[in-house]
KEDO-562246 format. One record per residue (C-alpha): residue in three letters; x, y negated, z negated. Coordinates in pm, whole numbers, padded with zeros to 5 digits, always signed. Layout:
// KEDO-562246
alaXYZ...
***
This chain:
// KEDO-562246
unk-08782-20377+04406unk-09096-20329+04181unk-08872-20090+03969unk-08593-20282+03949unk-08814-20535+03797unk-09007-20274+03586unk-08663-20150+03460unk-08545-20501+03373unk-08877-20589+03171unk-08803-20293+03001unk-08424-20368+02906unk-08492-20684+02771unk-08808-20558+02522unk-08623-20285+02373unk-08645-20302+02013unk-08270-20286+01930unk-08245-20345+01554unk-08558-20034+01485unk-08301-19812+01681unk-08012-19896+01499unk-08145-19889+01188unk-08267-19549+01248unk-07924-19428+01395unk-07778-19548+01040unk-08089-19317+00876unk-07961-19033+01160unk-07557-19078+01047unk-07680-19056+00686unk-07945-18754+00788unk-07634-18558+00956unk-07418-18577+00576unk-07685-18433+00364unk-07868-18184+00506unk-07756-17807+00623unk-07841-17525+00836unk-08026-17196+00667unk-07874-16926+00792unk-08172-16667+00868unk-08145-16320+00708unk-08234-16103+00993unk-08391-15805+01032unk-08366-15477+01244unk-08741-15565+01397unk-09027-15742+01294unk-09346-15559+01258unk-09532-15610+01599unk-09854-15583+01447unk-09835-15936+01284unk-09765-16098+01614unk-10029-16294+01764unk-10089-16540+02073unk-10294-16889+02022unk-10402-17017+02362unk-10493-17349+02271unk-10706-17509+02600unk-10394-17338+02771unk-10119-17466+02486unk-09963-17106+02405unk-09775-17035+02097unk-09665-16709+01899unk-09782-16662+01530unk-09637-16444+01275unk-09867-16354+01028unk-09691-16247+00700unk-09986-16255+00518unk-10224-15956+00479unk-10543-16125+00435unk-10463-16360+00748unk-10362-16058+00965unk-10682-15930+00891unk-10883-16191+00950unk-10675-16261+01277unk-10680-15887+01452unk-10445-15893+01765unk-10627-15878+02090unk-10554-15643+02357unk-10379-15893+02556unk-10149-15951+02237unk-10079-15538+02203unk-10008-15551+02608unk-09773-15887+02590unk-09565-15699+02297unk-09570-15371+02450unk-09821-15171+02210unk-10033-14899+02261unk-10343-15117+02433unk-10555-14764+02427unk-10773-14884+02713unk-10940-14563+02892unk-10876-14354+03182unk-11022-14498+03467unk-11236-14301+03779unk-10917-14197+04023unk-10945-14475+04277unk-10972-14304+04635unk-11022-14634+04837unk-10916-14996+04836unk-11174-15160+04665unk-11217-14871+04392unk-10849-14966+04293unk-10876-15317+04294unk-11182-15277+04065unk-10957-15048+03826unk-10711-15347+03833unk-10995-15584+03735unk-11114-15326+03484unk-10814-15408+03310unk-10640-15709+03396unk-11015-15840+03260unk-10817-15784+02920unk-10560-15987+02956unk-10774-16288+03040unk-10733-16566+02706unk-11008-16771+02568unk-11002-17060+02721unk-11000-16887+03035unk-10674-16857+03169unk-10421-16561+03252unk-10045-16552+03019unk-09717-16384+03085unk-09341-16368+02983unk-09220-16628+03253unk-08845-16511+03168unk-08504-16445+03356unk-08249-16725+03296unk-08034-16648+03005unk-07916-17020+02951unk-08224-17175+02821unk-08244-16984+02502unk-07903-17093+02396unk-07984-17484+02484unk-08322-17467+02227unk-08113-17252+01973unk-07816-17475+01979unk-08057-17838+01962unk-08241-17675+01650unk-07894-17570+01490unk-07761-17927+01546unk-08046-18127+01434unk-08128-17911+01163unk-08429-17762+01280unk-08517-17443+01099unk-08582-17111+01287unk-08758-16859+01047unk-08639-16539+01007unk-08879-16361+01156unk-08823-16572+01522unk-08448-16524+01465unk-08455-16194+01456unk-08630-16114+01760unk-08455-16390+01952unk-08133-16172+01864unk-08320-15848+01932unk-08406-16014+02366unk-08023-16144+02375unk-07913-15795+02270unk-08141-15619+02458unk-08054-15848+02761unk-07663-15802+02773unk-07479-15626+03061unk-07515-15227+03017unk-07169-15140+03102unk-06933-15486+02991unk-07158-15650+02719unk-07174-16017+02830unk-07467-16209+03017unk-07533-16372+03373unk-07678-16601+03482unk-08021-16437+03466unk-08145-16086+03350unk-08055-15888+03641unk-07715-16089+03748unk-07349-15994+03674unk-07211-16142+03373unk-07130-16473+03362unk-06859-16739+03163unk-07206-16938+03115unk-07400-16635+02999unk-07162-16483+02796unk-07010-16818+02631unk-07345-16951+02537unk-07524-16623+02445unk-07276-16475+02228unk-07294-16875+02063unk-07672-16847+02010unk-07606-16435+01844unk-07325-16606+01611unk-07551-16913+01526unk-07860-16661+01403unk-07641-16463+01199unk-07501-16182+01382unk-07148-16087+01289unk-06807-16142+01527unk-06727-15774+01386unk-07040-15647+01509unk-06905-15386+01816unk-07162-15559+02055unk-07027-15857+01985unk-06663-15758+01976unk-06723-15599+02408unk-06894-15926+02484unk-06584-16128+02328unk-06371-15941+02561unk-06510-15960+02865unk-06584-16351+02778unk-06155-16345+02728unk-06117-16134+03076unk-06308-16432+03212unk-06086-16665+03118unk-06250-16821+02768unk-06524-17087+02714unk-06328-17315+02918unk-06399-17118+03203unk-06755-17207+03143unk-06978-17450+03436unk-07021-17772+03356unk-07351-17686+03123unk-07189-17519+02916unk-06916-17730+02860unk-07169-17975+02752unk-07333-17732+02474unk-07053-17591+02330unk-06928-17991+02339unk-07240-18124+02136unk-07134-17831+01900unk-06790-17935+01858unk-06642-17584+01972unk-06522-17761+02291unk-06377-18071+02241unk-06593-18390+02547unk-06290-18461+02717unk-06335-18108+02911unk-06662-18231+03022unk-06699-18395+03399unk-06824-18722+03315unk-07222-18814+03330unk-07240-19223+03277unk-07577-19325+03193unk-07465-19602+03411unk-07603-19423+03696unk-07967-19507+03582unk-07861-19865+03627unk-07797-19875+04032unk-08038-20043+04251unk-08336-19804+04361unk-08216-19859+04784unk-07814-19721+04641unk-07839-19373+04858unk-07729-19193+04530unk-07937-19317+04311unk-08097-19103+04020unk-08419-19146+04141unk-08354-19002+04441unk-08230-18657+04302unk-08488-18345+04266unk-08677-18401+03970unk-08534-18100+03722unk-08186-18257+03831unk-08243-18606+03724unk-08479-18504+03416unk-08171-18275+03254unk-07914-18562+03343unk-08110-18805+03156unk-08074-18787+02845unk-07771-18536+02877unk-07579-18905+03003unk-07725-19054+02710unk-07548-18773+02487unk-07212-18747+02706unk-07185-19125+02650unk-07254-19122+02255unk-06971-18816+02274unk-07213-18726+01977unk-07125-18453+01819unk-07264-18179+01531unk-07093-18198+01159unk-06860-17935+01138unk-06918-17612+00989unk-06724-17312+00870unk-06889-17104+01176unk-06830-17392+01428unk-06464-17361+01301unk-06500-17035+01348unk-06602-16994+01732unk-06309-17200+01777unk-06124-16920+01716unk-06342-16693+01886unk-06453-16816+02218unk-06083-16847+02347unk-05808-16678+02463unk-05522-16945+02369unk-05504-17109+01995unk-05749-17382+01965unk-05461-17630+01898unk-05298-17565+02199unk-05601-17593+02428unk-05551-17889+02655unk-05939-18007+02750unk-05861-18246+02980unk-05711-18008+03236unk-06010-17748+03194unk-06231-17968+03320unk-06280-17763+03675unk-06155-17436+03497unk-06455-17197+03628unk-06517-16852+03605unk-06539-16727+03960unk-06884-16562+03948unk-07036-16911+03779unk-06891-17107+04044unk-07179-17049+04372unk-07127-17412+04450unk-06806-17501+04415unk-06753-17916+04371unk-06679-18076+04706unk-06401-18346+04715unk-06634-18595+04682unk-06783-18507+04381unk-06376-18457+04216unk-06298-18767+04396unk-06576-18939+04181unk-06499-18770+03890unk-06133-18931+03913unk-06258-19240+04006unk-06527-19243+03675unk-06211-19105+03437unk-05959-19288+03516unk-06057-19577+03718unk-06426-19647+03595unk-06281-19664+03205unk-06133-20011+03227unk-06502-20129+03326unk-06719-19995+03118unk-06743-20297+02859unk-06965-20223+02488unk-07256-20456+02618unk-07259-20281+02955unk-07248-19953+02824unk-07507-20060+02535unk-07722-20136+02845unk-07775-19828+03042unk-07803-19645+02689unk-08145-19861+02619unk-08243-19766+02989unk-08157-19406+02972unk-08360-19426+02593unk-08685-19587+02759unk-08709-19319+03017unk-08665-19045+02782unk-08946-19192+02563unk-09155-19232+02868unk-09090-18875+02960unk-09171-18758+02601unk-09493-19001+02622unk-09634-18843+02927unk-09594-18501+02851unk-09699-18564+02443unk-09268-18442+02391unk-09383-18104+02615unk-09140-18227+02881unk-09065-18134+03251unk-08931-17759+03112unk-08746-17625+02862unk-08368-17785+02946unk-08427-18126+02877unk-08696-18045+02606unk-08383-17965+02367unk-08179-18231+02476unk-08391-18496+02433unk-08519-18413+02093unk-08163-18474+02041unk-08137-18797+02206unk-08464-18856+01993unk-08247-18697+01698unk-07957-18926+01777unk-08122-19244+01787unk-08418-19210+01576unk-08298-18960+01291unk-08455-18643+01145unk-08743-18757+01046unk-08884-18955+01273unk-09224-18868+01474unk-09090-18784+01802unk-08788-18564+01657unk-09079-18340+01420unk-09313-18378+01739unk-09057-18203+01956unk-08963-17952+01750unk-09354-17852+01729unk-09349-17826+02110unk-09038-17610+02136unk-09288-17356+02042unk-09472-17412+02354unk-09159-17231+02540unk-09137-16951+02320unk-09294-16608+02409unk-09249-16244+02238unk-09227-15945+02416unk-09137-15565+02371unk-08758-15681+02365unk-08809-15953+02144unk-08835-16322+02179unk-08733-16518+02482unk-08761-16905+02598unk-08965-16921+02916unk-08902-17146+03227unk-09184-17356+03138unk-09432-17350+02887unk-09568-17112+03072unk-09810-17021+03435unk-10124-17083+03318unk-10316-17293+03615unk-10098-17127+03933unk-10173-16759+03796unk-10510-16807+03699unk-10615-17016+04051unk-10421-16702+04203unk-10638-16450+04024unk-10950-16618+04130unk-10868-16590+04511unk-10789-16213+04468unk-11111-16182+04361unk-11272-16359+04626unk-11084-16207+04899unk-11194-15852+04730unk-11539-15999+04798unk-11662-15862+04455unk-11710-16313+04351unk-12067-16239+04321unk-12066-15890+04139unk-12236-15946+03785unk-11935-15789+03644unk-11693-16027+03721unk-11922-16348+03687unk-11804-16401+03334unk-11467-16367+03368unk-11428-16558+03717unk-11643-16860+03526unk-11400-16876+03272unk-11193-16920+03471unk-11330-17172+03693unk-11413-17382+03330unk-11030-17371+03262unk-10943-17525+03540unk-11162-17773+03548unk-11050-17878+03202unk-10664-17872+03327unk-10712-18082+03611unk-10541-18422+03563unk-10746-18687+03577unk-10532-18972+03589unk-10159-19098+03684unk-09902-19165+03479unk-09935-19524+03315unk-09570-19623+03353unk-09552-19433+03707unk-09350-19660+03919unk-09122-19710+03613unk-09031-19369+03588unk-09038-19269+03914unk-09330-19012+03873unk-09543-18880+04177unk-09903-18984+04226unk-10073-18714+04016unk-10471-18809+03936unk-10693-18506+04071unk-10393-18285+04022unk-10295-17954+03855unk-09958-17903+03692unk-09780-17504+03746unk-09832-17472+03353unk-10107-17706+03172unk-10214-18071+03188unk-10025-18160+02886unk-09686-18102+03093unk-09829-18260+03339unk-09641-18272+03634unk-09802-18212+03960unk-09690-17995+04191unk-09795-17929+04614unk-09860-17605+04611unk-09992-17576+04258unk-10287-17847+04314unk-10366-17679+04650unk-10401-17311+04551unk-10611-17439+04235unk-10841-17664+04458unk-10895-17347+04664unk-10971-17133+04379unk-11255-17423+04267unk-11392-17472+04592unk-11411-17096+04652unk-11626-17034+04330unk-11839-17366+04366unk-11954-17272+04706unk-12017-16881+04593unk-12403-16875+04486unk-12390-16828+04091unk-12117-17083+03956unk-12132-17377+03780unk-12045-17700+04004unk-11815-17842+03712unk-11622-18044+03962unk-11793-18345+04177unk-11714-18427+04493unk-11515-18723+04388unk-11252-18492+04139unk-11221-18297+04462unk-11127-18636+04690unk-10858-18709+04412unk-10684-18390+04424unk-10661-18410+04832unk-10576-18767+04803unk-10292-18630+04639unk-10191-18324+04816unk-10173-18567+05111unk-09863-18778+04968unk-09632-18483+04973unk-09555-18443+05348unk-09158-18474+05457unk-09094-18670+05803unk-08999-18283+05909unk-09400-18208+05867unk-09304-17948+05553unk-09421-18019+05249unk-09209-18027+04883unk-09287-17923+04575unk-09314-18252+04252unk-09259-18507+04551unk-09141-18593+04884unk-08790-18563+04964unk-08587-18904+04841unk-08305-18847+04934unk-08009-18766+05171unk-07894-18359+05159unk-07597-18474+05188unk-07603-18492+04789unk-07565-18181+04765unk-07226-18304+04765unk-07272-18432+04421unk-07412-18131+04275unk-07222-18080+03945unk-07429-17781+03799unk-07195-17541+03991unk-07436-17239+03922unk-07704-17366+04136unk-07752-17406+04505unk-08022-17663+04668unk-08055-17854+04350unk-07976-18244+04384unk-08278-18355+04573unk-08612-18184+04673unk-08687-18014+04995unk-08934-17894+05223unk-09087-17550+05171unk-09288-17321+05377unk-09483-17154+05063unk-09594-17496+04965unk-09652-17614+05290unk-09880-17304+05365unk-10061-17353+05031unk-10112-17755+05144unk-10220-17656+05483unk-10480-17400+05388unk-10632-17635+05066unk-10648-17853+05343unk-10836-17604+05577unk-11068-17516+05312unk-11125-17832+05218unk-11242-17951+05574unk-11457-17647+05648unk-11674-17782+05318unk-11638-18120+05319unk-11607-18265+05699unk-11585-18626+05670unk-11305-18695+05459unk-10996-18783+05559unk-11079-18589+05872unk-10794-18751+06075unk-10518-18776+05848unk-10605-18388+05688unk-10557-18264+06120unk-10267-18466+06191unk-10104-18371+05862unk-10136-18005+05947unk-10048-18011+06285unk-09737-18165+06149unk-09723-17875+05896unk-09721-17578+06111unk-09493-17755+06377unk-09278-17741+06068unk-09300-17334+05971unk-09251-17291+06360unk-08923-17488+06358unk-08787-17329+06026unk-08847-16955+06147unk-08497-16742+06154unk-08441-16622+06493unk-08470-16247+06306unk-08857-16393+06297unk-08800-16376+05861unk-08862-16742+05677unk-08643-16805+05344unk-08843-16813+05033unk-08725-17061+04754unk-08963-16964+04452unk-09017-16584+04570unk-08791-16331+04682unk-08776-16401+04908unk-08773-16357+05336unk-09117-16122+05228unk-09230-16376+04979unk-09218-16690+05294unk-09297-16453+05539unk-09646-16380+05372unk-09678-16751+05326unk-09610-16826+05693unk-09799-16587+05868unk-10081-16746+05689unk-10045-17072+05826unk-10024-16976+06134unk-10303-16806+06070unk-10454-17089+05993unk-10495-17261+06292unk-10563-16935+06505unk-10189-16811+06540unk-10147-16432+06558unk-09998-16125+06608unk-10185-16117+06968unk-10113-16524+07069unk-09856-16672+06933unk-09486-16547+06945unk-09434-16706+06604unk-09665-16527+06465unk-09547-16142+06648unk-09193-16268+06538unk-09294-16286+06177unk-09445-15982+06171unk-09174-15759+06339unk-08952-15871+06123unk-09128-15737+05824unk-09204-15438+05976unk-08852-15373+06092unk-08798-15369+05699unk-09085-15127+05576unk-08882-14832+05420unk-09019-14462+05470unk-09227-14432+05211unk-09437-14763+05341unk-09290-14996+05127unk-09081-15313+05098unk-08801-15361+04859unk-08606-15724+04876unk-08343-15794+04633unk-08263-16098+04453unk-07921-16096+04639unk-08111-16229+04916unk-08179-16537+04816unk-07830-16588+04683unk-07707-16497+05050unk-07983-16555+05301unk-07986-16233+05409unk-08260-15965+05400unk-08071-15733+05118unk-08256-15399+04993unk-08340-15348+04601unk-08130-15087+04491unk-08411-14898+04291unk-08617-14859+04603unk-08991-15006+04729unk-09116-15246+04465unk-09560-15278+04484unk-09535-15681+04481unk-09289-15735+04794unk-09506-15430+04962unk-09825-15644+04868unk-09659-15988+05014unk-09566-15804+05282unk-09922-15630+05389unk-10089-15981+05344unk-09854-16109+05560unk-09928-15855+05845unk-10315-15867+05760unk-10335-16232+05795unk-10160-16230+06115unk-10420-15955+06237unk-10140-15706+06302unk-10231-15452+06538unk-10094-15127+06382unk-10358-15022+06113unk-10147-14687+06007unk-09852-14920+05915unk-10076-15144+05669unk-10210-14797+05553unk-09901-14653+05472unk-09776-14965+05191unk-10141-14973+05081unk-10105-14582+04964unk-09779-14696+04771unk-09964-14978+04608unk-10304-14737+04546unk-09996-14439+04440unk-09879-14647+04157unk-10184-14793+04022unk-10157-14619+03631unk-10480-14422+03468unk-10610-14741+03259unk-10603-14941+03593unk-10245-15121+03561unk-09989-15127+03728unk-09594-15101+03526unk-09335-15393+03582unk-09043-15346+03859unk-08783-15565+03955unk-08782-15900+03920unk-08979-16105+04157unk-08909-16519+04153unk-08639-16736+04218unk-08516-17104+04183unk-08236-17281+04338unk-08124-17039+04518unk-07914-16799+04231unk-08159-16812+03967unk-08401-16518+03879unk-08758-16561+03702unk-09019-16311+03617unk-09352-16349+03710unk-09536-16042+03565unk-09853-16079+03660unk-09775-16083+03993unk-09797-15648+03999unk-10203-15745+03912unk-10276-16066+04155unk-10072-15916+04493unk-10167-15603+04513unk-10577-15709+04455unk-10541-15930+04718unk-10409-15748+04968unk-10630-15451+04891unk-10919-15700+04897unk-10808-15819+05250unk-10771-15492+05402unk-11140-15404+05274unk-11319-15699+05413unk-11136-15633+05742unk-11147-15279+05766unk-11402-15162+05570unk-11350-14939+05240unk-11214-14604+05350unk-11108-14385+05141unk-10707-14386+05185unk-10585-14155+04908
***
């Protein structure tokens, strides 16, 4: 009821006539100005590239400029992110566990930034390039040459070896969505439609069907652009942001990323806003089809999917209600009604762009709402230039070129991650790693959050003061298992004899006062907030490409990362919250007992994926004294993973398994990070068979290069189910860790 009245004290302050008067400056904006082509280039010299990490704001700088080059030499960590010669030494060959982990330091040490923090590529989906090249070609927003370029050098690089198109992510089968939107962005940067690459990725888009084949994303892209025509898109009524908070399918209900990319894309479905034409708009009419553009009818593609886009099909309810909203809802929706939930929909994307400073959640609804902000405030107003300054924050350059990451990037969850290898390596309070480790304990305590949002209830934001986002504190959005693996890394070092205490007890209380708000009736824990709603909305899930995507659920990786914060937490500070913190966990591990497969595996939502959970799990049972020896759960867990270790000692998952739920091997054989989830697993559940722990820690120690590193393999995150992310630093953190663990347990024997 509080937001219903929140949202109704907003309505009735919005400041109509600024907006309209700056949608006439927009409509006026849209006639005069034009999109610059950029003249690209083979490659850009790598050697100009460099990285600003900005108290954990990253952004790419190309430095055309002698003089500034010089004065701005690239770092080690730049040479490494773009794949140049880093010329580091040859390193003492390692011949036990802690020798290699110290080689892994000895270089990973390099690859630390100034302000303290760890970066990577955080890359895999191939559809959010084409949303932030497609909002910066329709409001005008110039891309230089030298970013165009390598953005068409990483979709090139990234298309299907034997047919030419793109999935859904960089190791999927090619896609309508991939291929549709891709070949869009290659034709929007320049790239011919007689280019041969592009002439095999225009056929397989036509085997597929066409554009209209595309998911329902798409449709809405290639709409805004005017190649589609918004009668083939499903309908998304602002409307929706109107219905009383206790409606069971209300927006605020739905899983965060769901409701924050439906925002303001109902603002722009309901505007049917559209770019000017243009002669290559004209021409991808032509292209992107298999029938005549005049002949296309777009109402009846509306469901027209490609087969391999469509791993949730629409349920009957959710084409039932898209009837009902085309041809029934129509005769309702009055100007003054409709004018309503578009000044609704326009305050929370303002409050969004507010409390993030126009970061936003990720990089989907960054583009589209610079466009909203485009729409209604024209071209050059503040929060239109300020977004296209942070579309920077998503941009990262690598060997292949330059991609759009999932978020503006991993700096607090791989940093807090790095500090607990450490620790469990028990090398904390070696001289040698004080400086980096107190770097790293000063970033975080700059990026924790130190107060909620101000508009909170408004919104619907989570509780976030004490808090630490995935990325940085400018994003801002607080997530379970992020906060609790950060608080660990921070209590760690400020109880290890050396550090700085840079957080007080009180910044401490905050962040468990908020880890404590995320706990599901079920006992699990979610990831941005508790569960809202029903599962049954699933029903309603209109992305088509994605699985477990309407509402949030209950994890066990972030319920093991709340239940050992928690643990932690208790063992140093024994008064606080004492009751609630046991009940809460008991609650907790009731909940990884109940979700265990009877094959003993757990499924892993943001890792793949049954070794990913599995390492997770074991070490909350861990936790509260389950193992290998007492508890079934815990020898369950572990045969399981050992029933997959291959010959050679490793573990090798495949991304098909979290598509299918199914333990599936990687093609290409043993991969070091699943091997390293895998071993911490076993080790935390005090396994019994030393030899078999042995056996993966050779492969790790095997594969460890000269200079300390270790090379990238296949791809190791997930989301919703069918989506692939990278997480390259991953090949560093795991395998320390685990090596670590075995040491303090076993001792350091020589093993190679």
């Amino acid at each position: 009821m509080a937001r219903q009245n929140a949202k109704q004290a907003a309505l009735i302050s919005t400041g109509n006539d600024a907006t309209q008067s700056a949608e006439k400056a927009s409509s006026t904006a849209e006639t005069t100005s034009y999109w610059k082509t950029p003249k690209l280039q083979e490659r850009t010299d790598y050697s100009r590239w460099r990285l600003l990490d900005d108290k954990g704001r990253q952004t790419w700088h190309y430095l055309e400029d002698d003089q500034e080059a010089k004065a701005w030499p690239q770092t080690t960590a730049d040479k490494w992110f773009l794949g140049l010669p880093t010329n580091l030494p040859e390193l003492p060959k390692a011949k036990t566990p802690l020798d290699v982990v110290k080689n892994g330091l000895e270089f990973f040490q390099h690859l630390q930034l100034p302000p303290g923090n760890w970066g990577c590529e955080y890359g895999g989906p191939m559809f959010l390039l084409p949303g932030n090249v497609i909002a910066r070609y329709v409001t005008n927003t110039f891309i230089p040459d030298h970013e165009a370029t390598e953005l068409k050098n990483y979709v090139f690089a990234r298309a299907h070896p034997e047919d030419g198109g793109w999935g859904l992510h960089i190791e999927g089968e090619s896609t309508a969505f991939g291929t549709a939107m891709n070949y869009t962005v290659l034709r929007i940067l320049g790239v011919s439609a007689e280019d041969p690459r592009m002439v095999k990725a225009r056929g397989t888009l036509h085997k597929m069907g066409g554009a209209v084949c595309g998911p329902h994303w798409a449709k809405f892209w290639l709409s805004v652009l005017g190649i589609t025509q918004w009668d083939i898109v499903n309908p998304v009524p602002p409307e929706f942001w109107l219905l009383p908070d206790w409606v069971p399918f209300a927006p605020w209900r739905w899983w965060i990323h769901m409701r924050m990319v439906f925002l303001p894309m109902s603002f722009i479905w309901s505007r049917k806003w559209t770019a000017k034409e243009t002669p290559l708009i004209v021409s991808l009419r032509e292209e992107l089809f298999v029938q005549p553009y005049a002949t296309i009818s777009w109402k009846a593609n509306r469901n027209s999917i490609y087969k391999k886009d469509n791993y949730h099909p629409k349920t009957w309810l959710l084409n039932l209600a898209n009837w009902l909203l085309i041809n029934v809802w129509v005769y309702f929706r009055t100007q003054s009604f409709v004018k309503k939930a578009e000044d609704w929909v326009w305050q929370l994307v303002q409050m969004e762009d507010r409390n993030t400073d126009y970061s936003c959640l990720a990089p989907v609804n960054a583009p589209m709402n610079l466009l909203v902000c485009y729409i209604k405030e024209g071209g050059e107003a503040y929060s239109v230039k300020r977004h296209r300054e942070r579309l920077a924050d998503f941009m990262w350059v690598k060997d292949e070129g330059m991609l759009v990451n999932g978020t503006n990037g991993v700096q607090c969850w791989d940093t807090a991650f790095t500090i607990q290898a450490v620790m469990d390596a028990g090398l904390a309070e070696d001289p040698k790693w004080r400086p980096m480790l107190t770097k790293a304990l000063e970033f975080l305590d700059d990026q924790q959050i130190r107060e909620n949002v101000p508009d909170q209830a408004m919104c619907y934001r989570q509780q976030r003061k004490g808090a630490w986002a995935f990325s940085n504190k400018d994003q801002g959005y607080a997530v379970s298992d992020c906060i609790s693996e950060a608080l660990k890394a921070v209590i760690l070092l400020q109880h290890t004899p050396g550090y700085p205490q840079l957080l007080d007890n009180q910044r401490i209380y905050d962040a468990i006062d908020t880890i404590l708000t995320y706990q599901n009736p079920s006992g699990g824990c979610a990831s941005y907030e508790p569960t809202r709603g029903s599962e049954k909305l699933e029903m309603l899930n209109a992305a088509e490409v994605f699985g477990r995507i309407m509402i949030e659920y209950d994890y066990p990786e972030c319920t093991t990362a709340v239940v050992t914060a928690l643990s932690l937490f208790t063992k140093h500070y024994p008064e606080y919250r004492s009751a609630e913190i046991k009940a809460f966990k008991a609650r907790a591990v009731q909940y990884i007992r109940d979700t265990q497969y009877p094959h003993g595996g757990w499924y892993g939502s943001w890792g793949i994926c049954f070794t990913y959970a599995g390492m997770f799990a074991l070490e909350s049972l861990a936790s509260i004294g389950e193992y290998y020896e007492n508890s079934e759960f815990s020898r369950k867990g572990c045969d399981f993973l050992i029933s997959k270790q291959r010959e050679d000692g490793g573990w090798s998952e495949s991304y098909r398994a979290c598509e299918t739920a199914t333990y599936v091997e990687h093609p290409s054989g043993s991969q070091v990070v699943m091997t390293a989830w895998a071993i911490i697993g076993l080790l935390e559940a005090r396994y019994p068979d030393r030899k078999r722990i042995e056996k993966g820690l050779k492969l790790i120690m095997s594969r460890q290069q000269a200079n300390g590193e270790w090379l990238q393999e296949a791809i190791e995150g997930v989301f919703n189910k069918s989506c692939m992310i990278s997480y390259p630093n991953y090949k560093f953190i795991f395998p320390m860790m685990a090596l670590g663990k075995y040491a303090r347990r076993y001792g350091d024997e020589v093993l190679l």
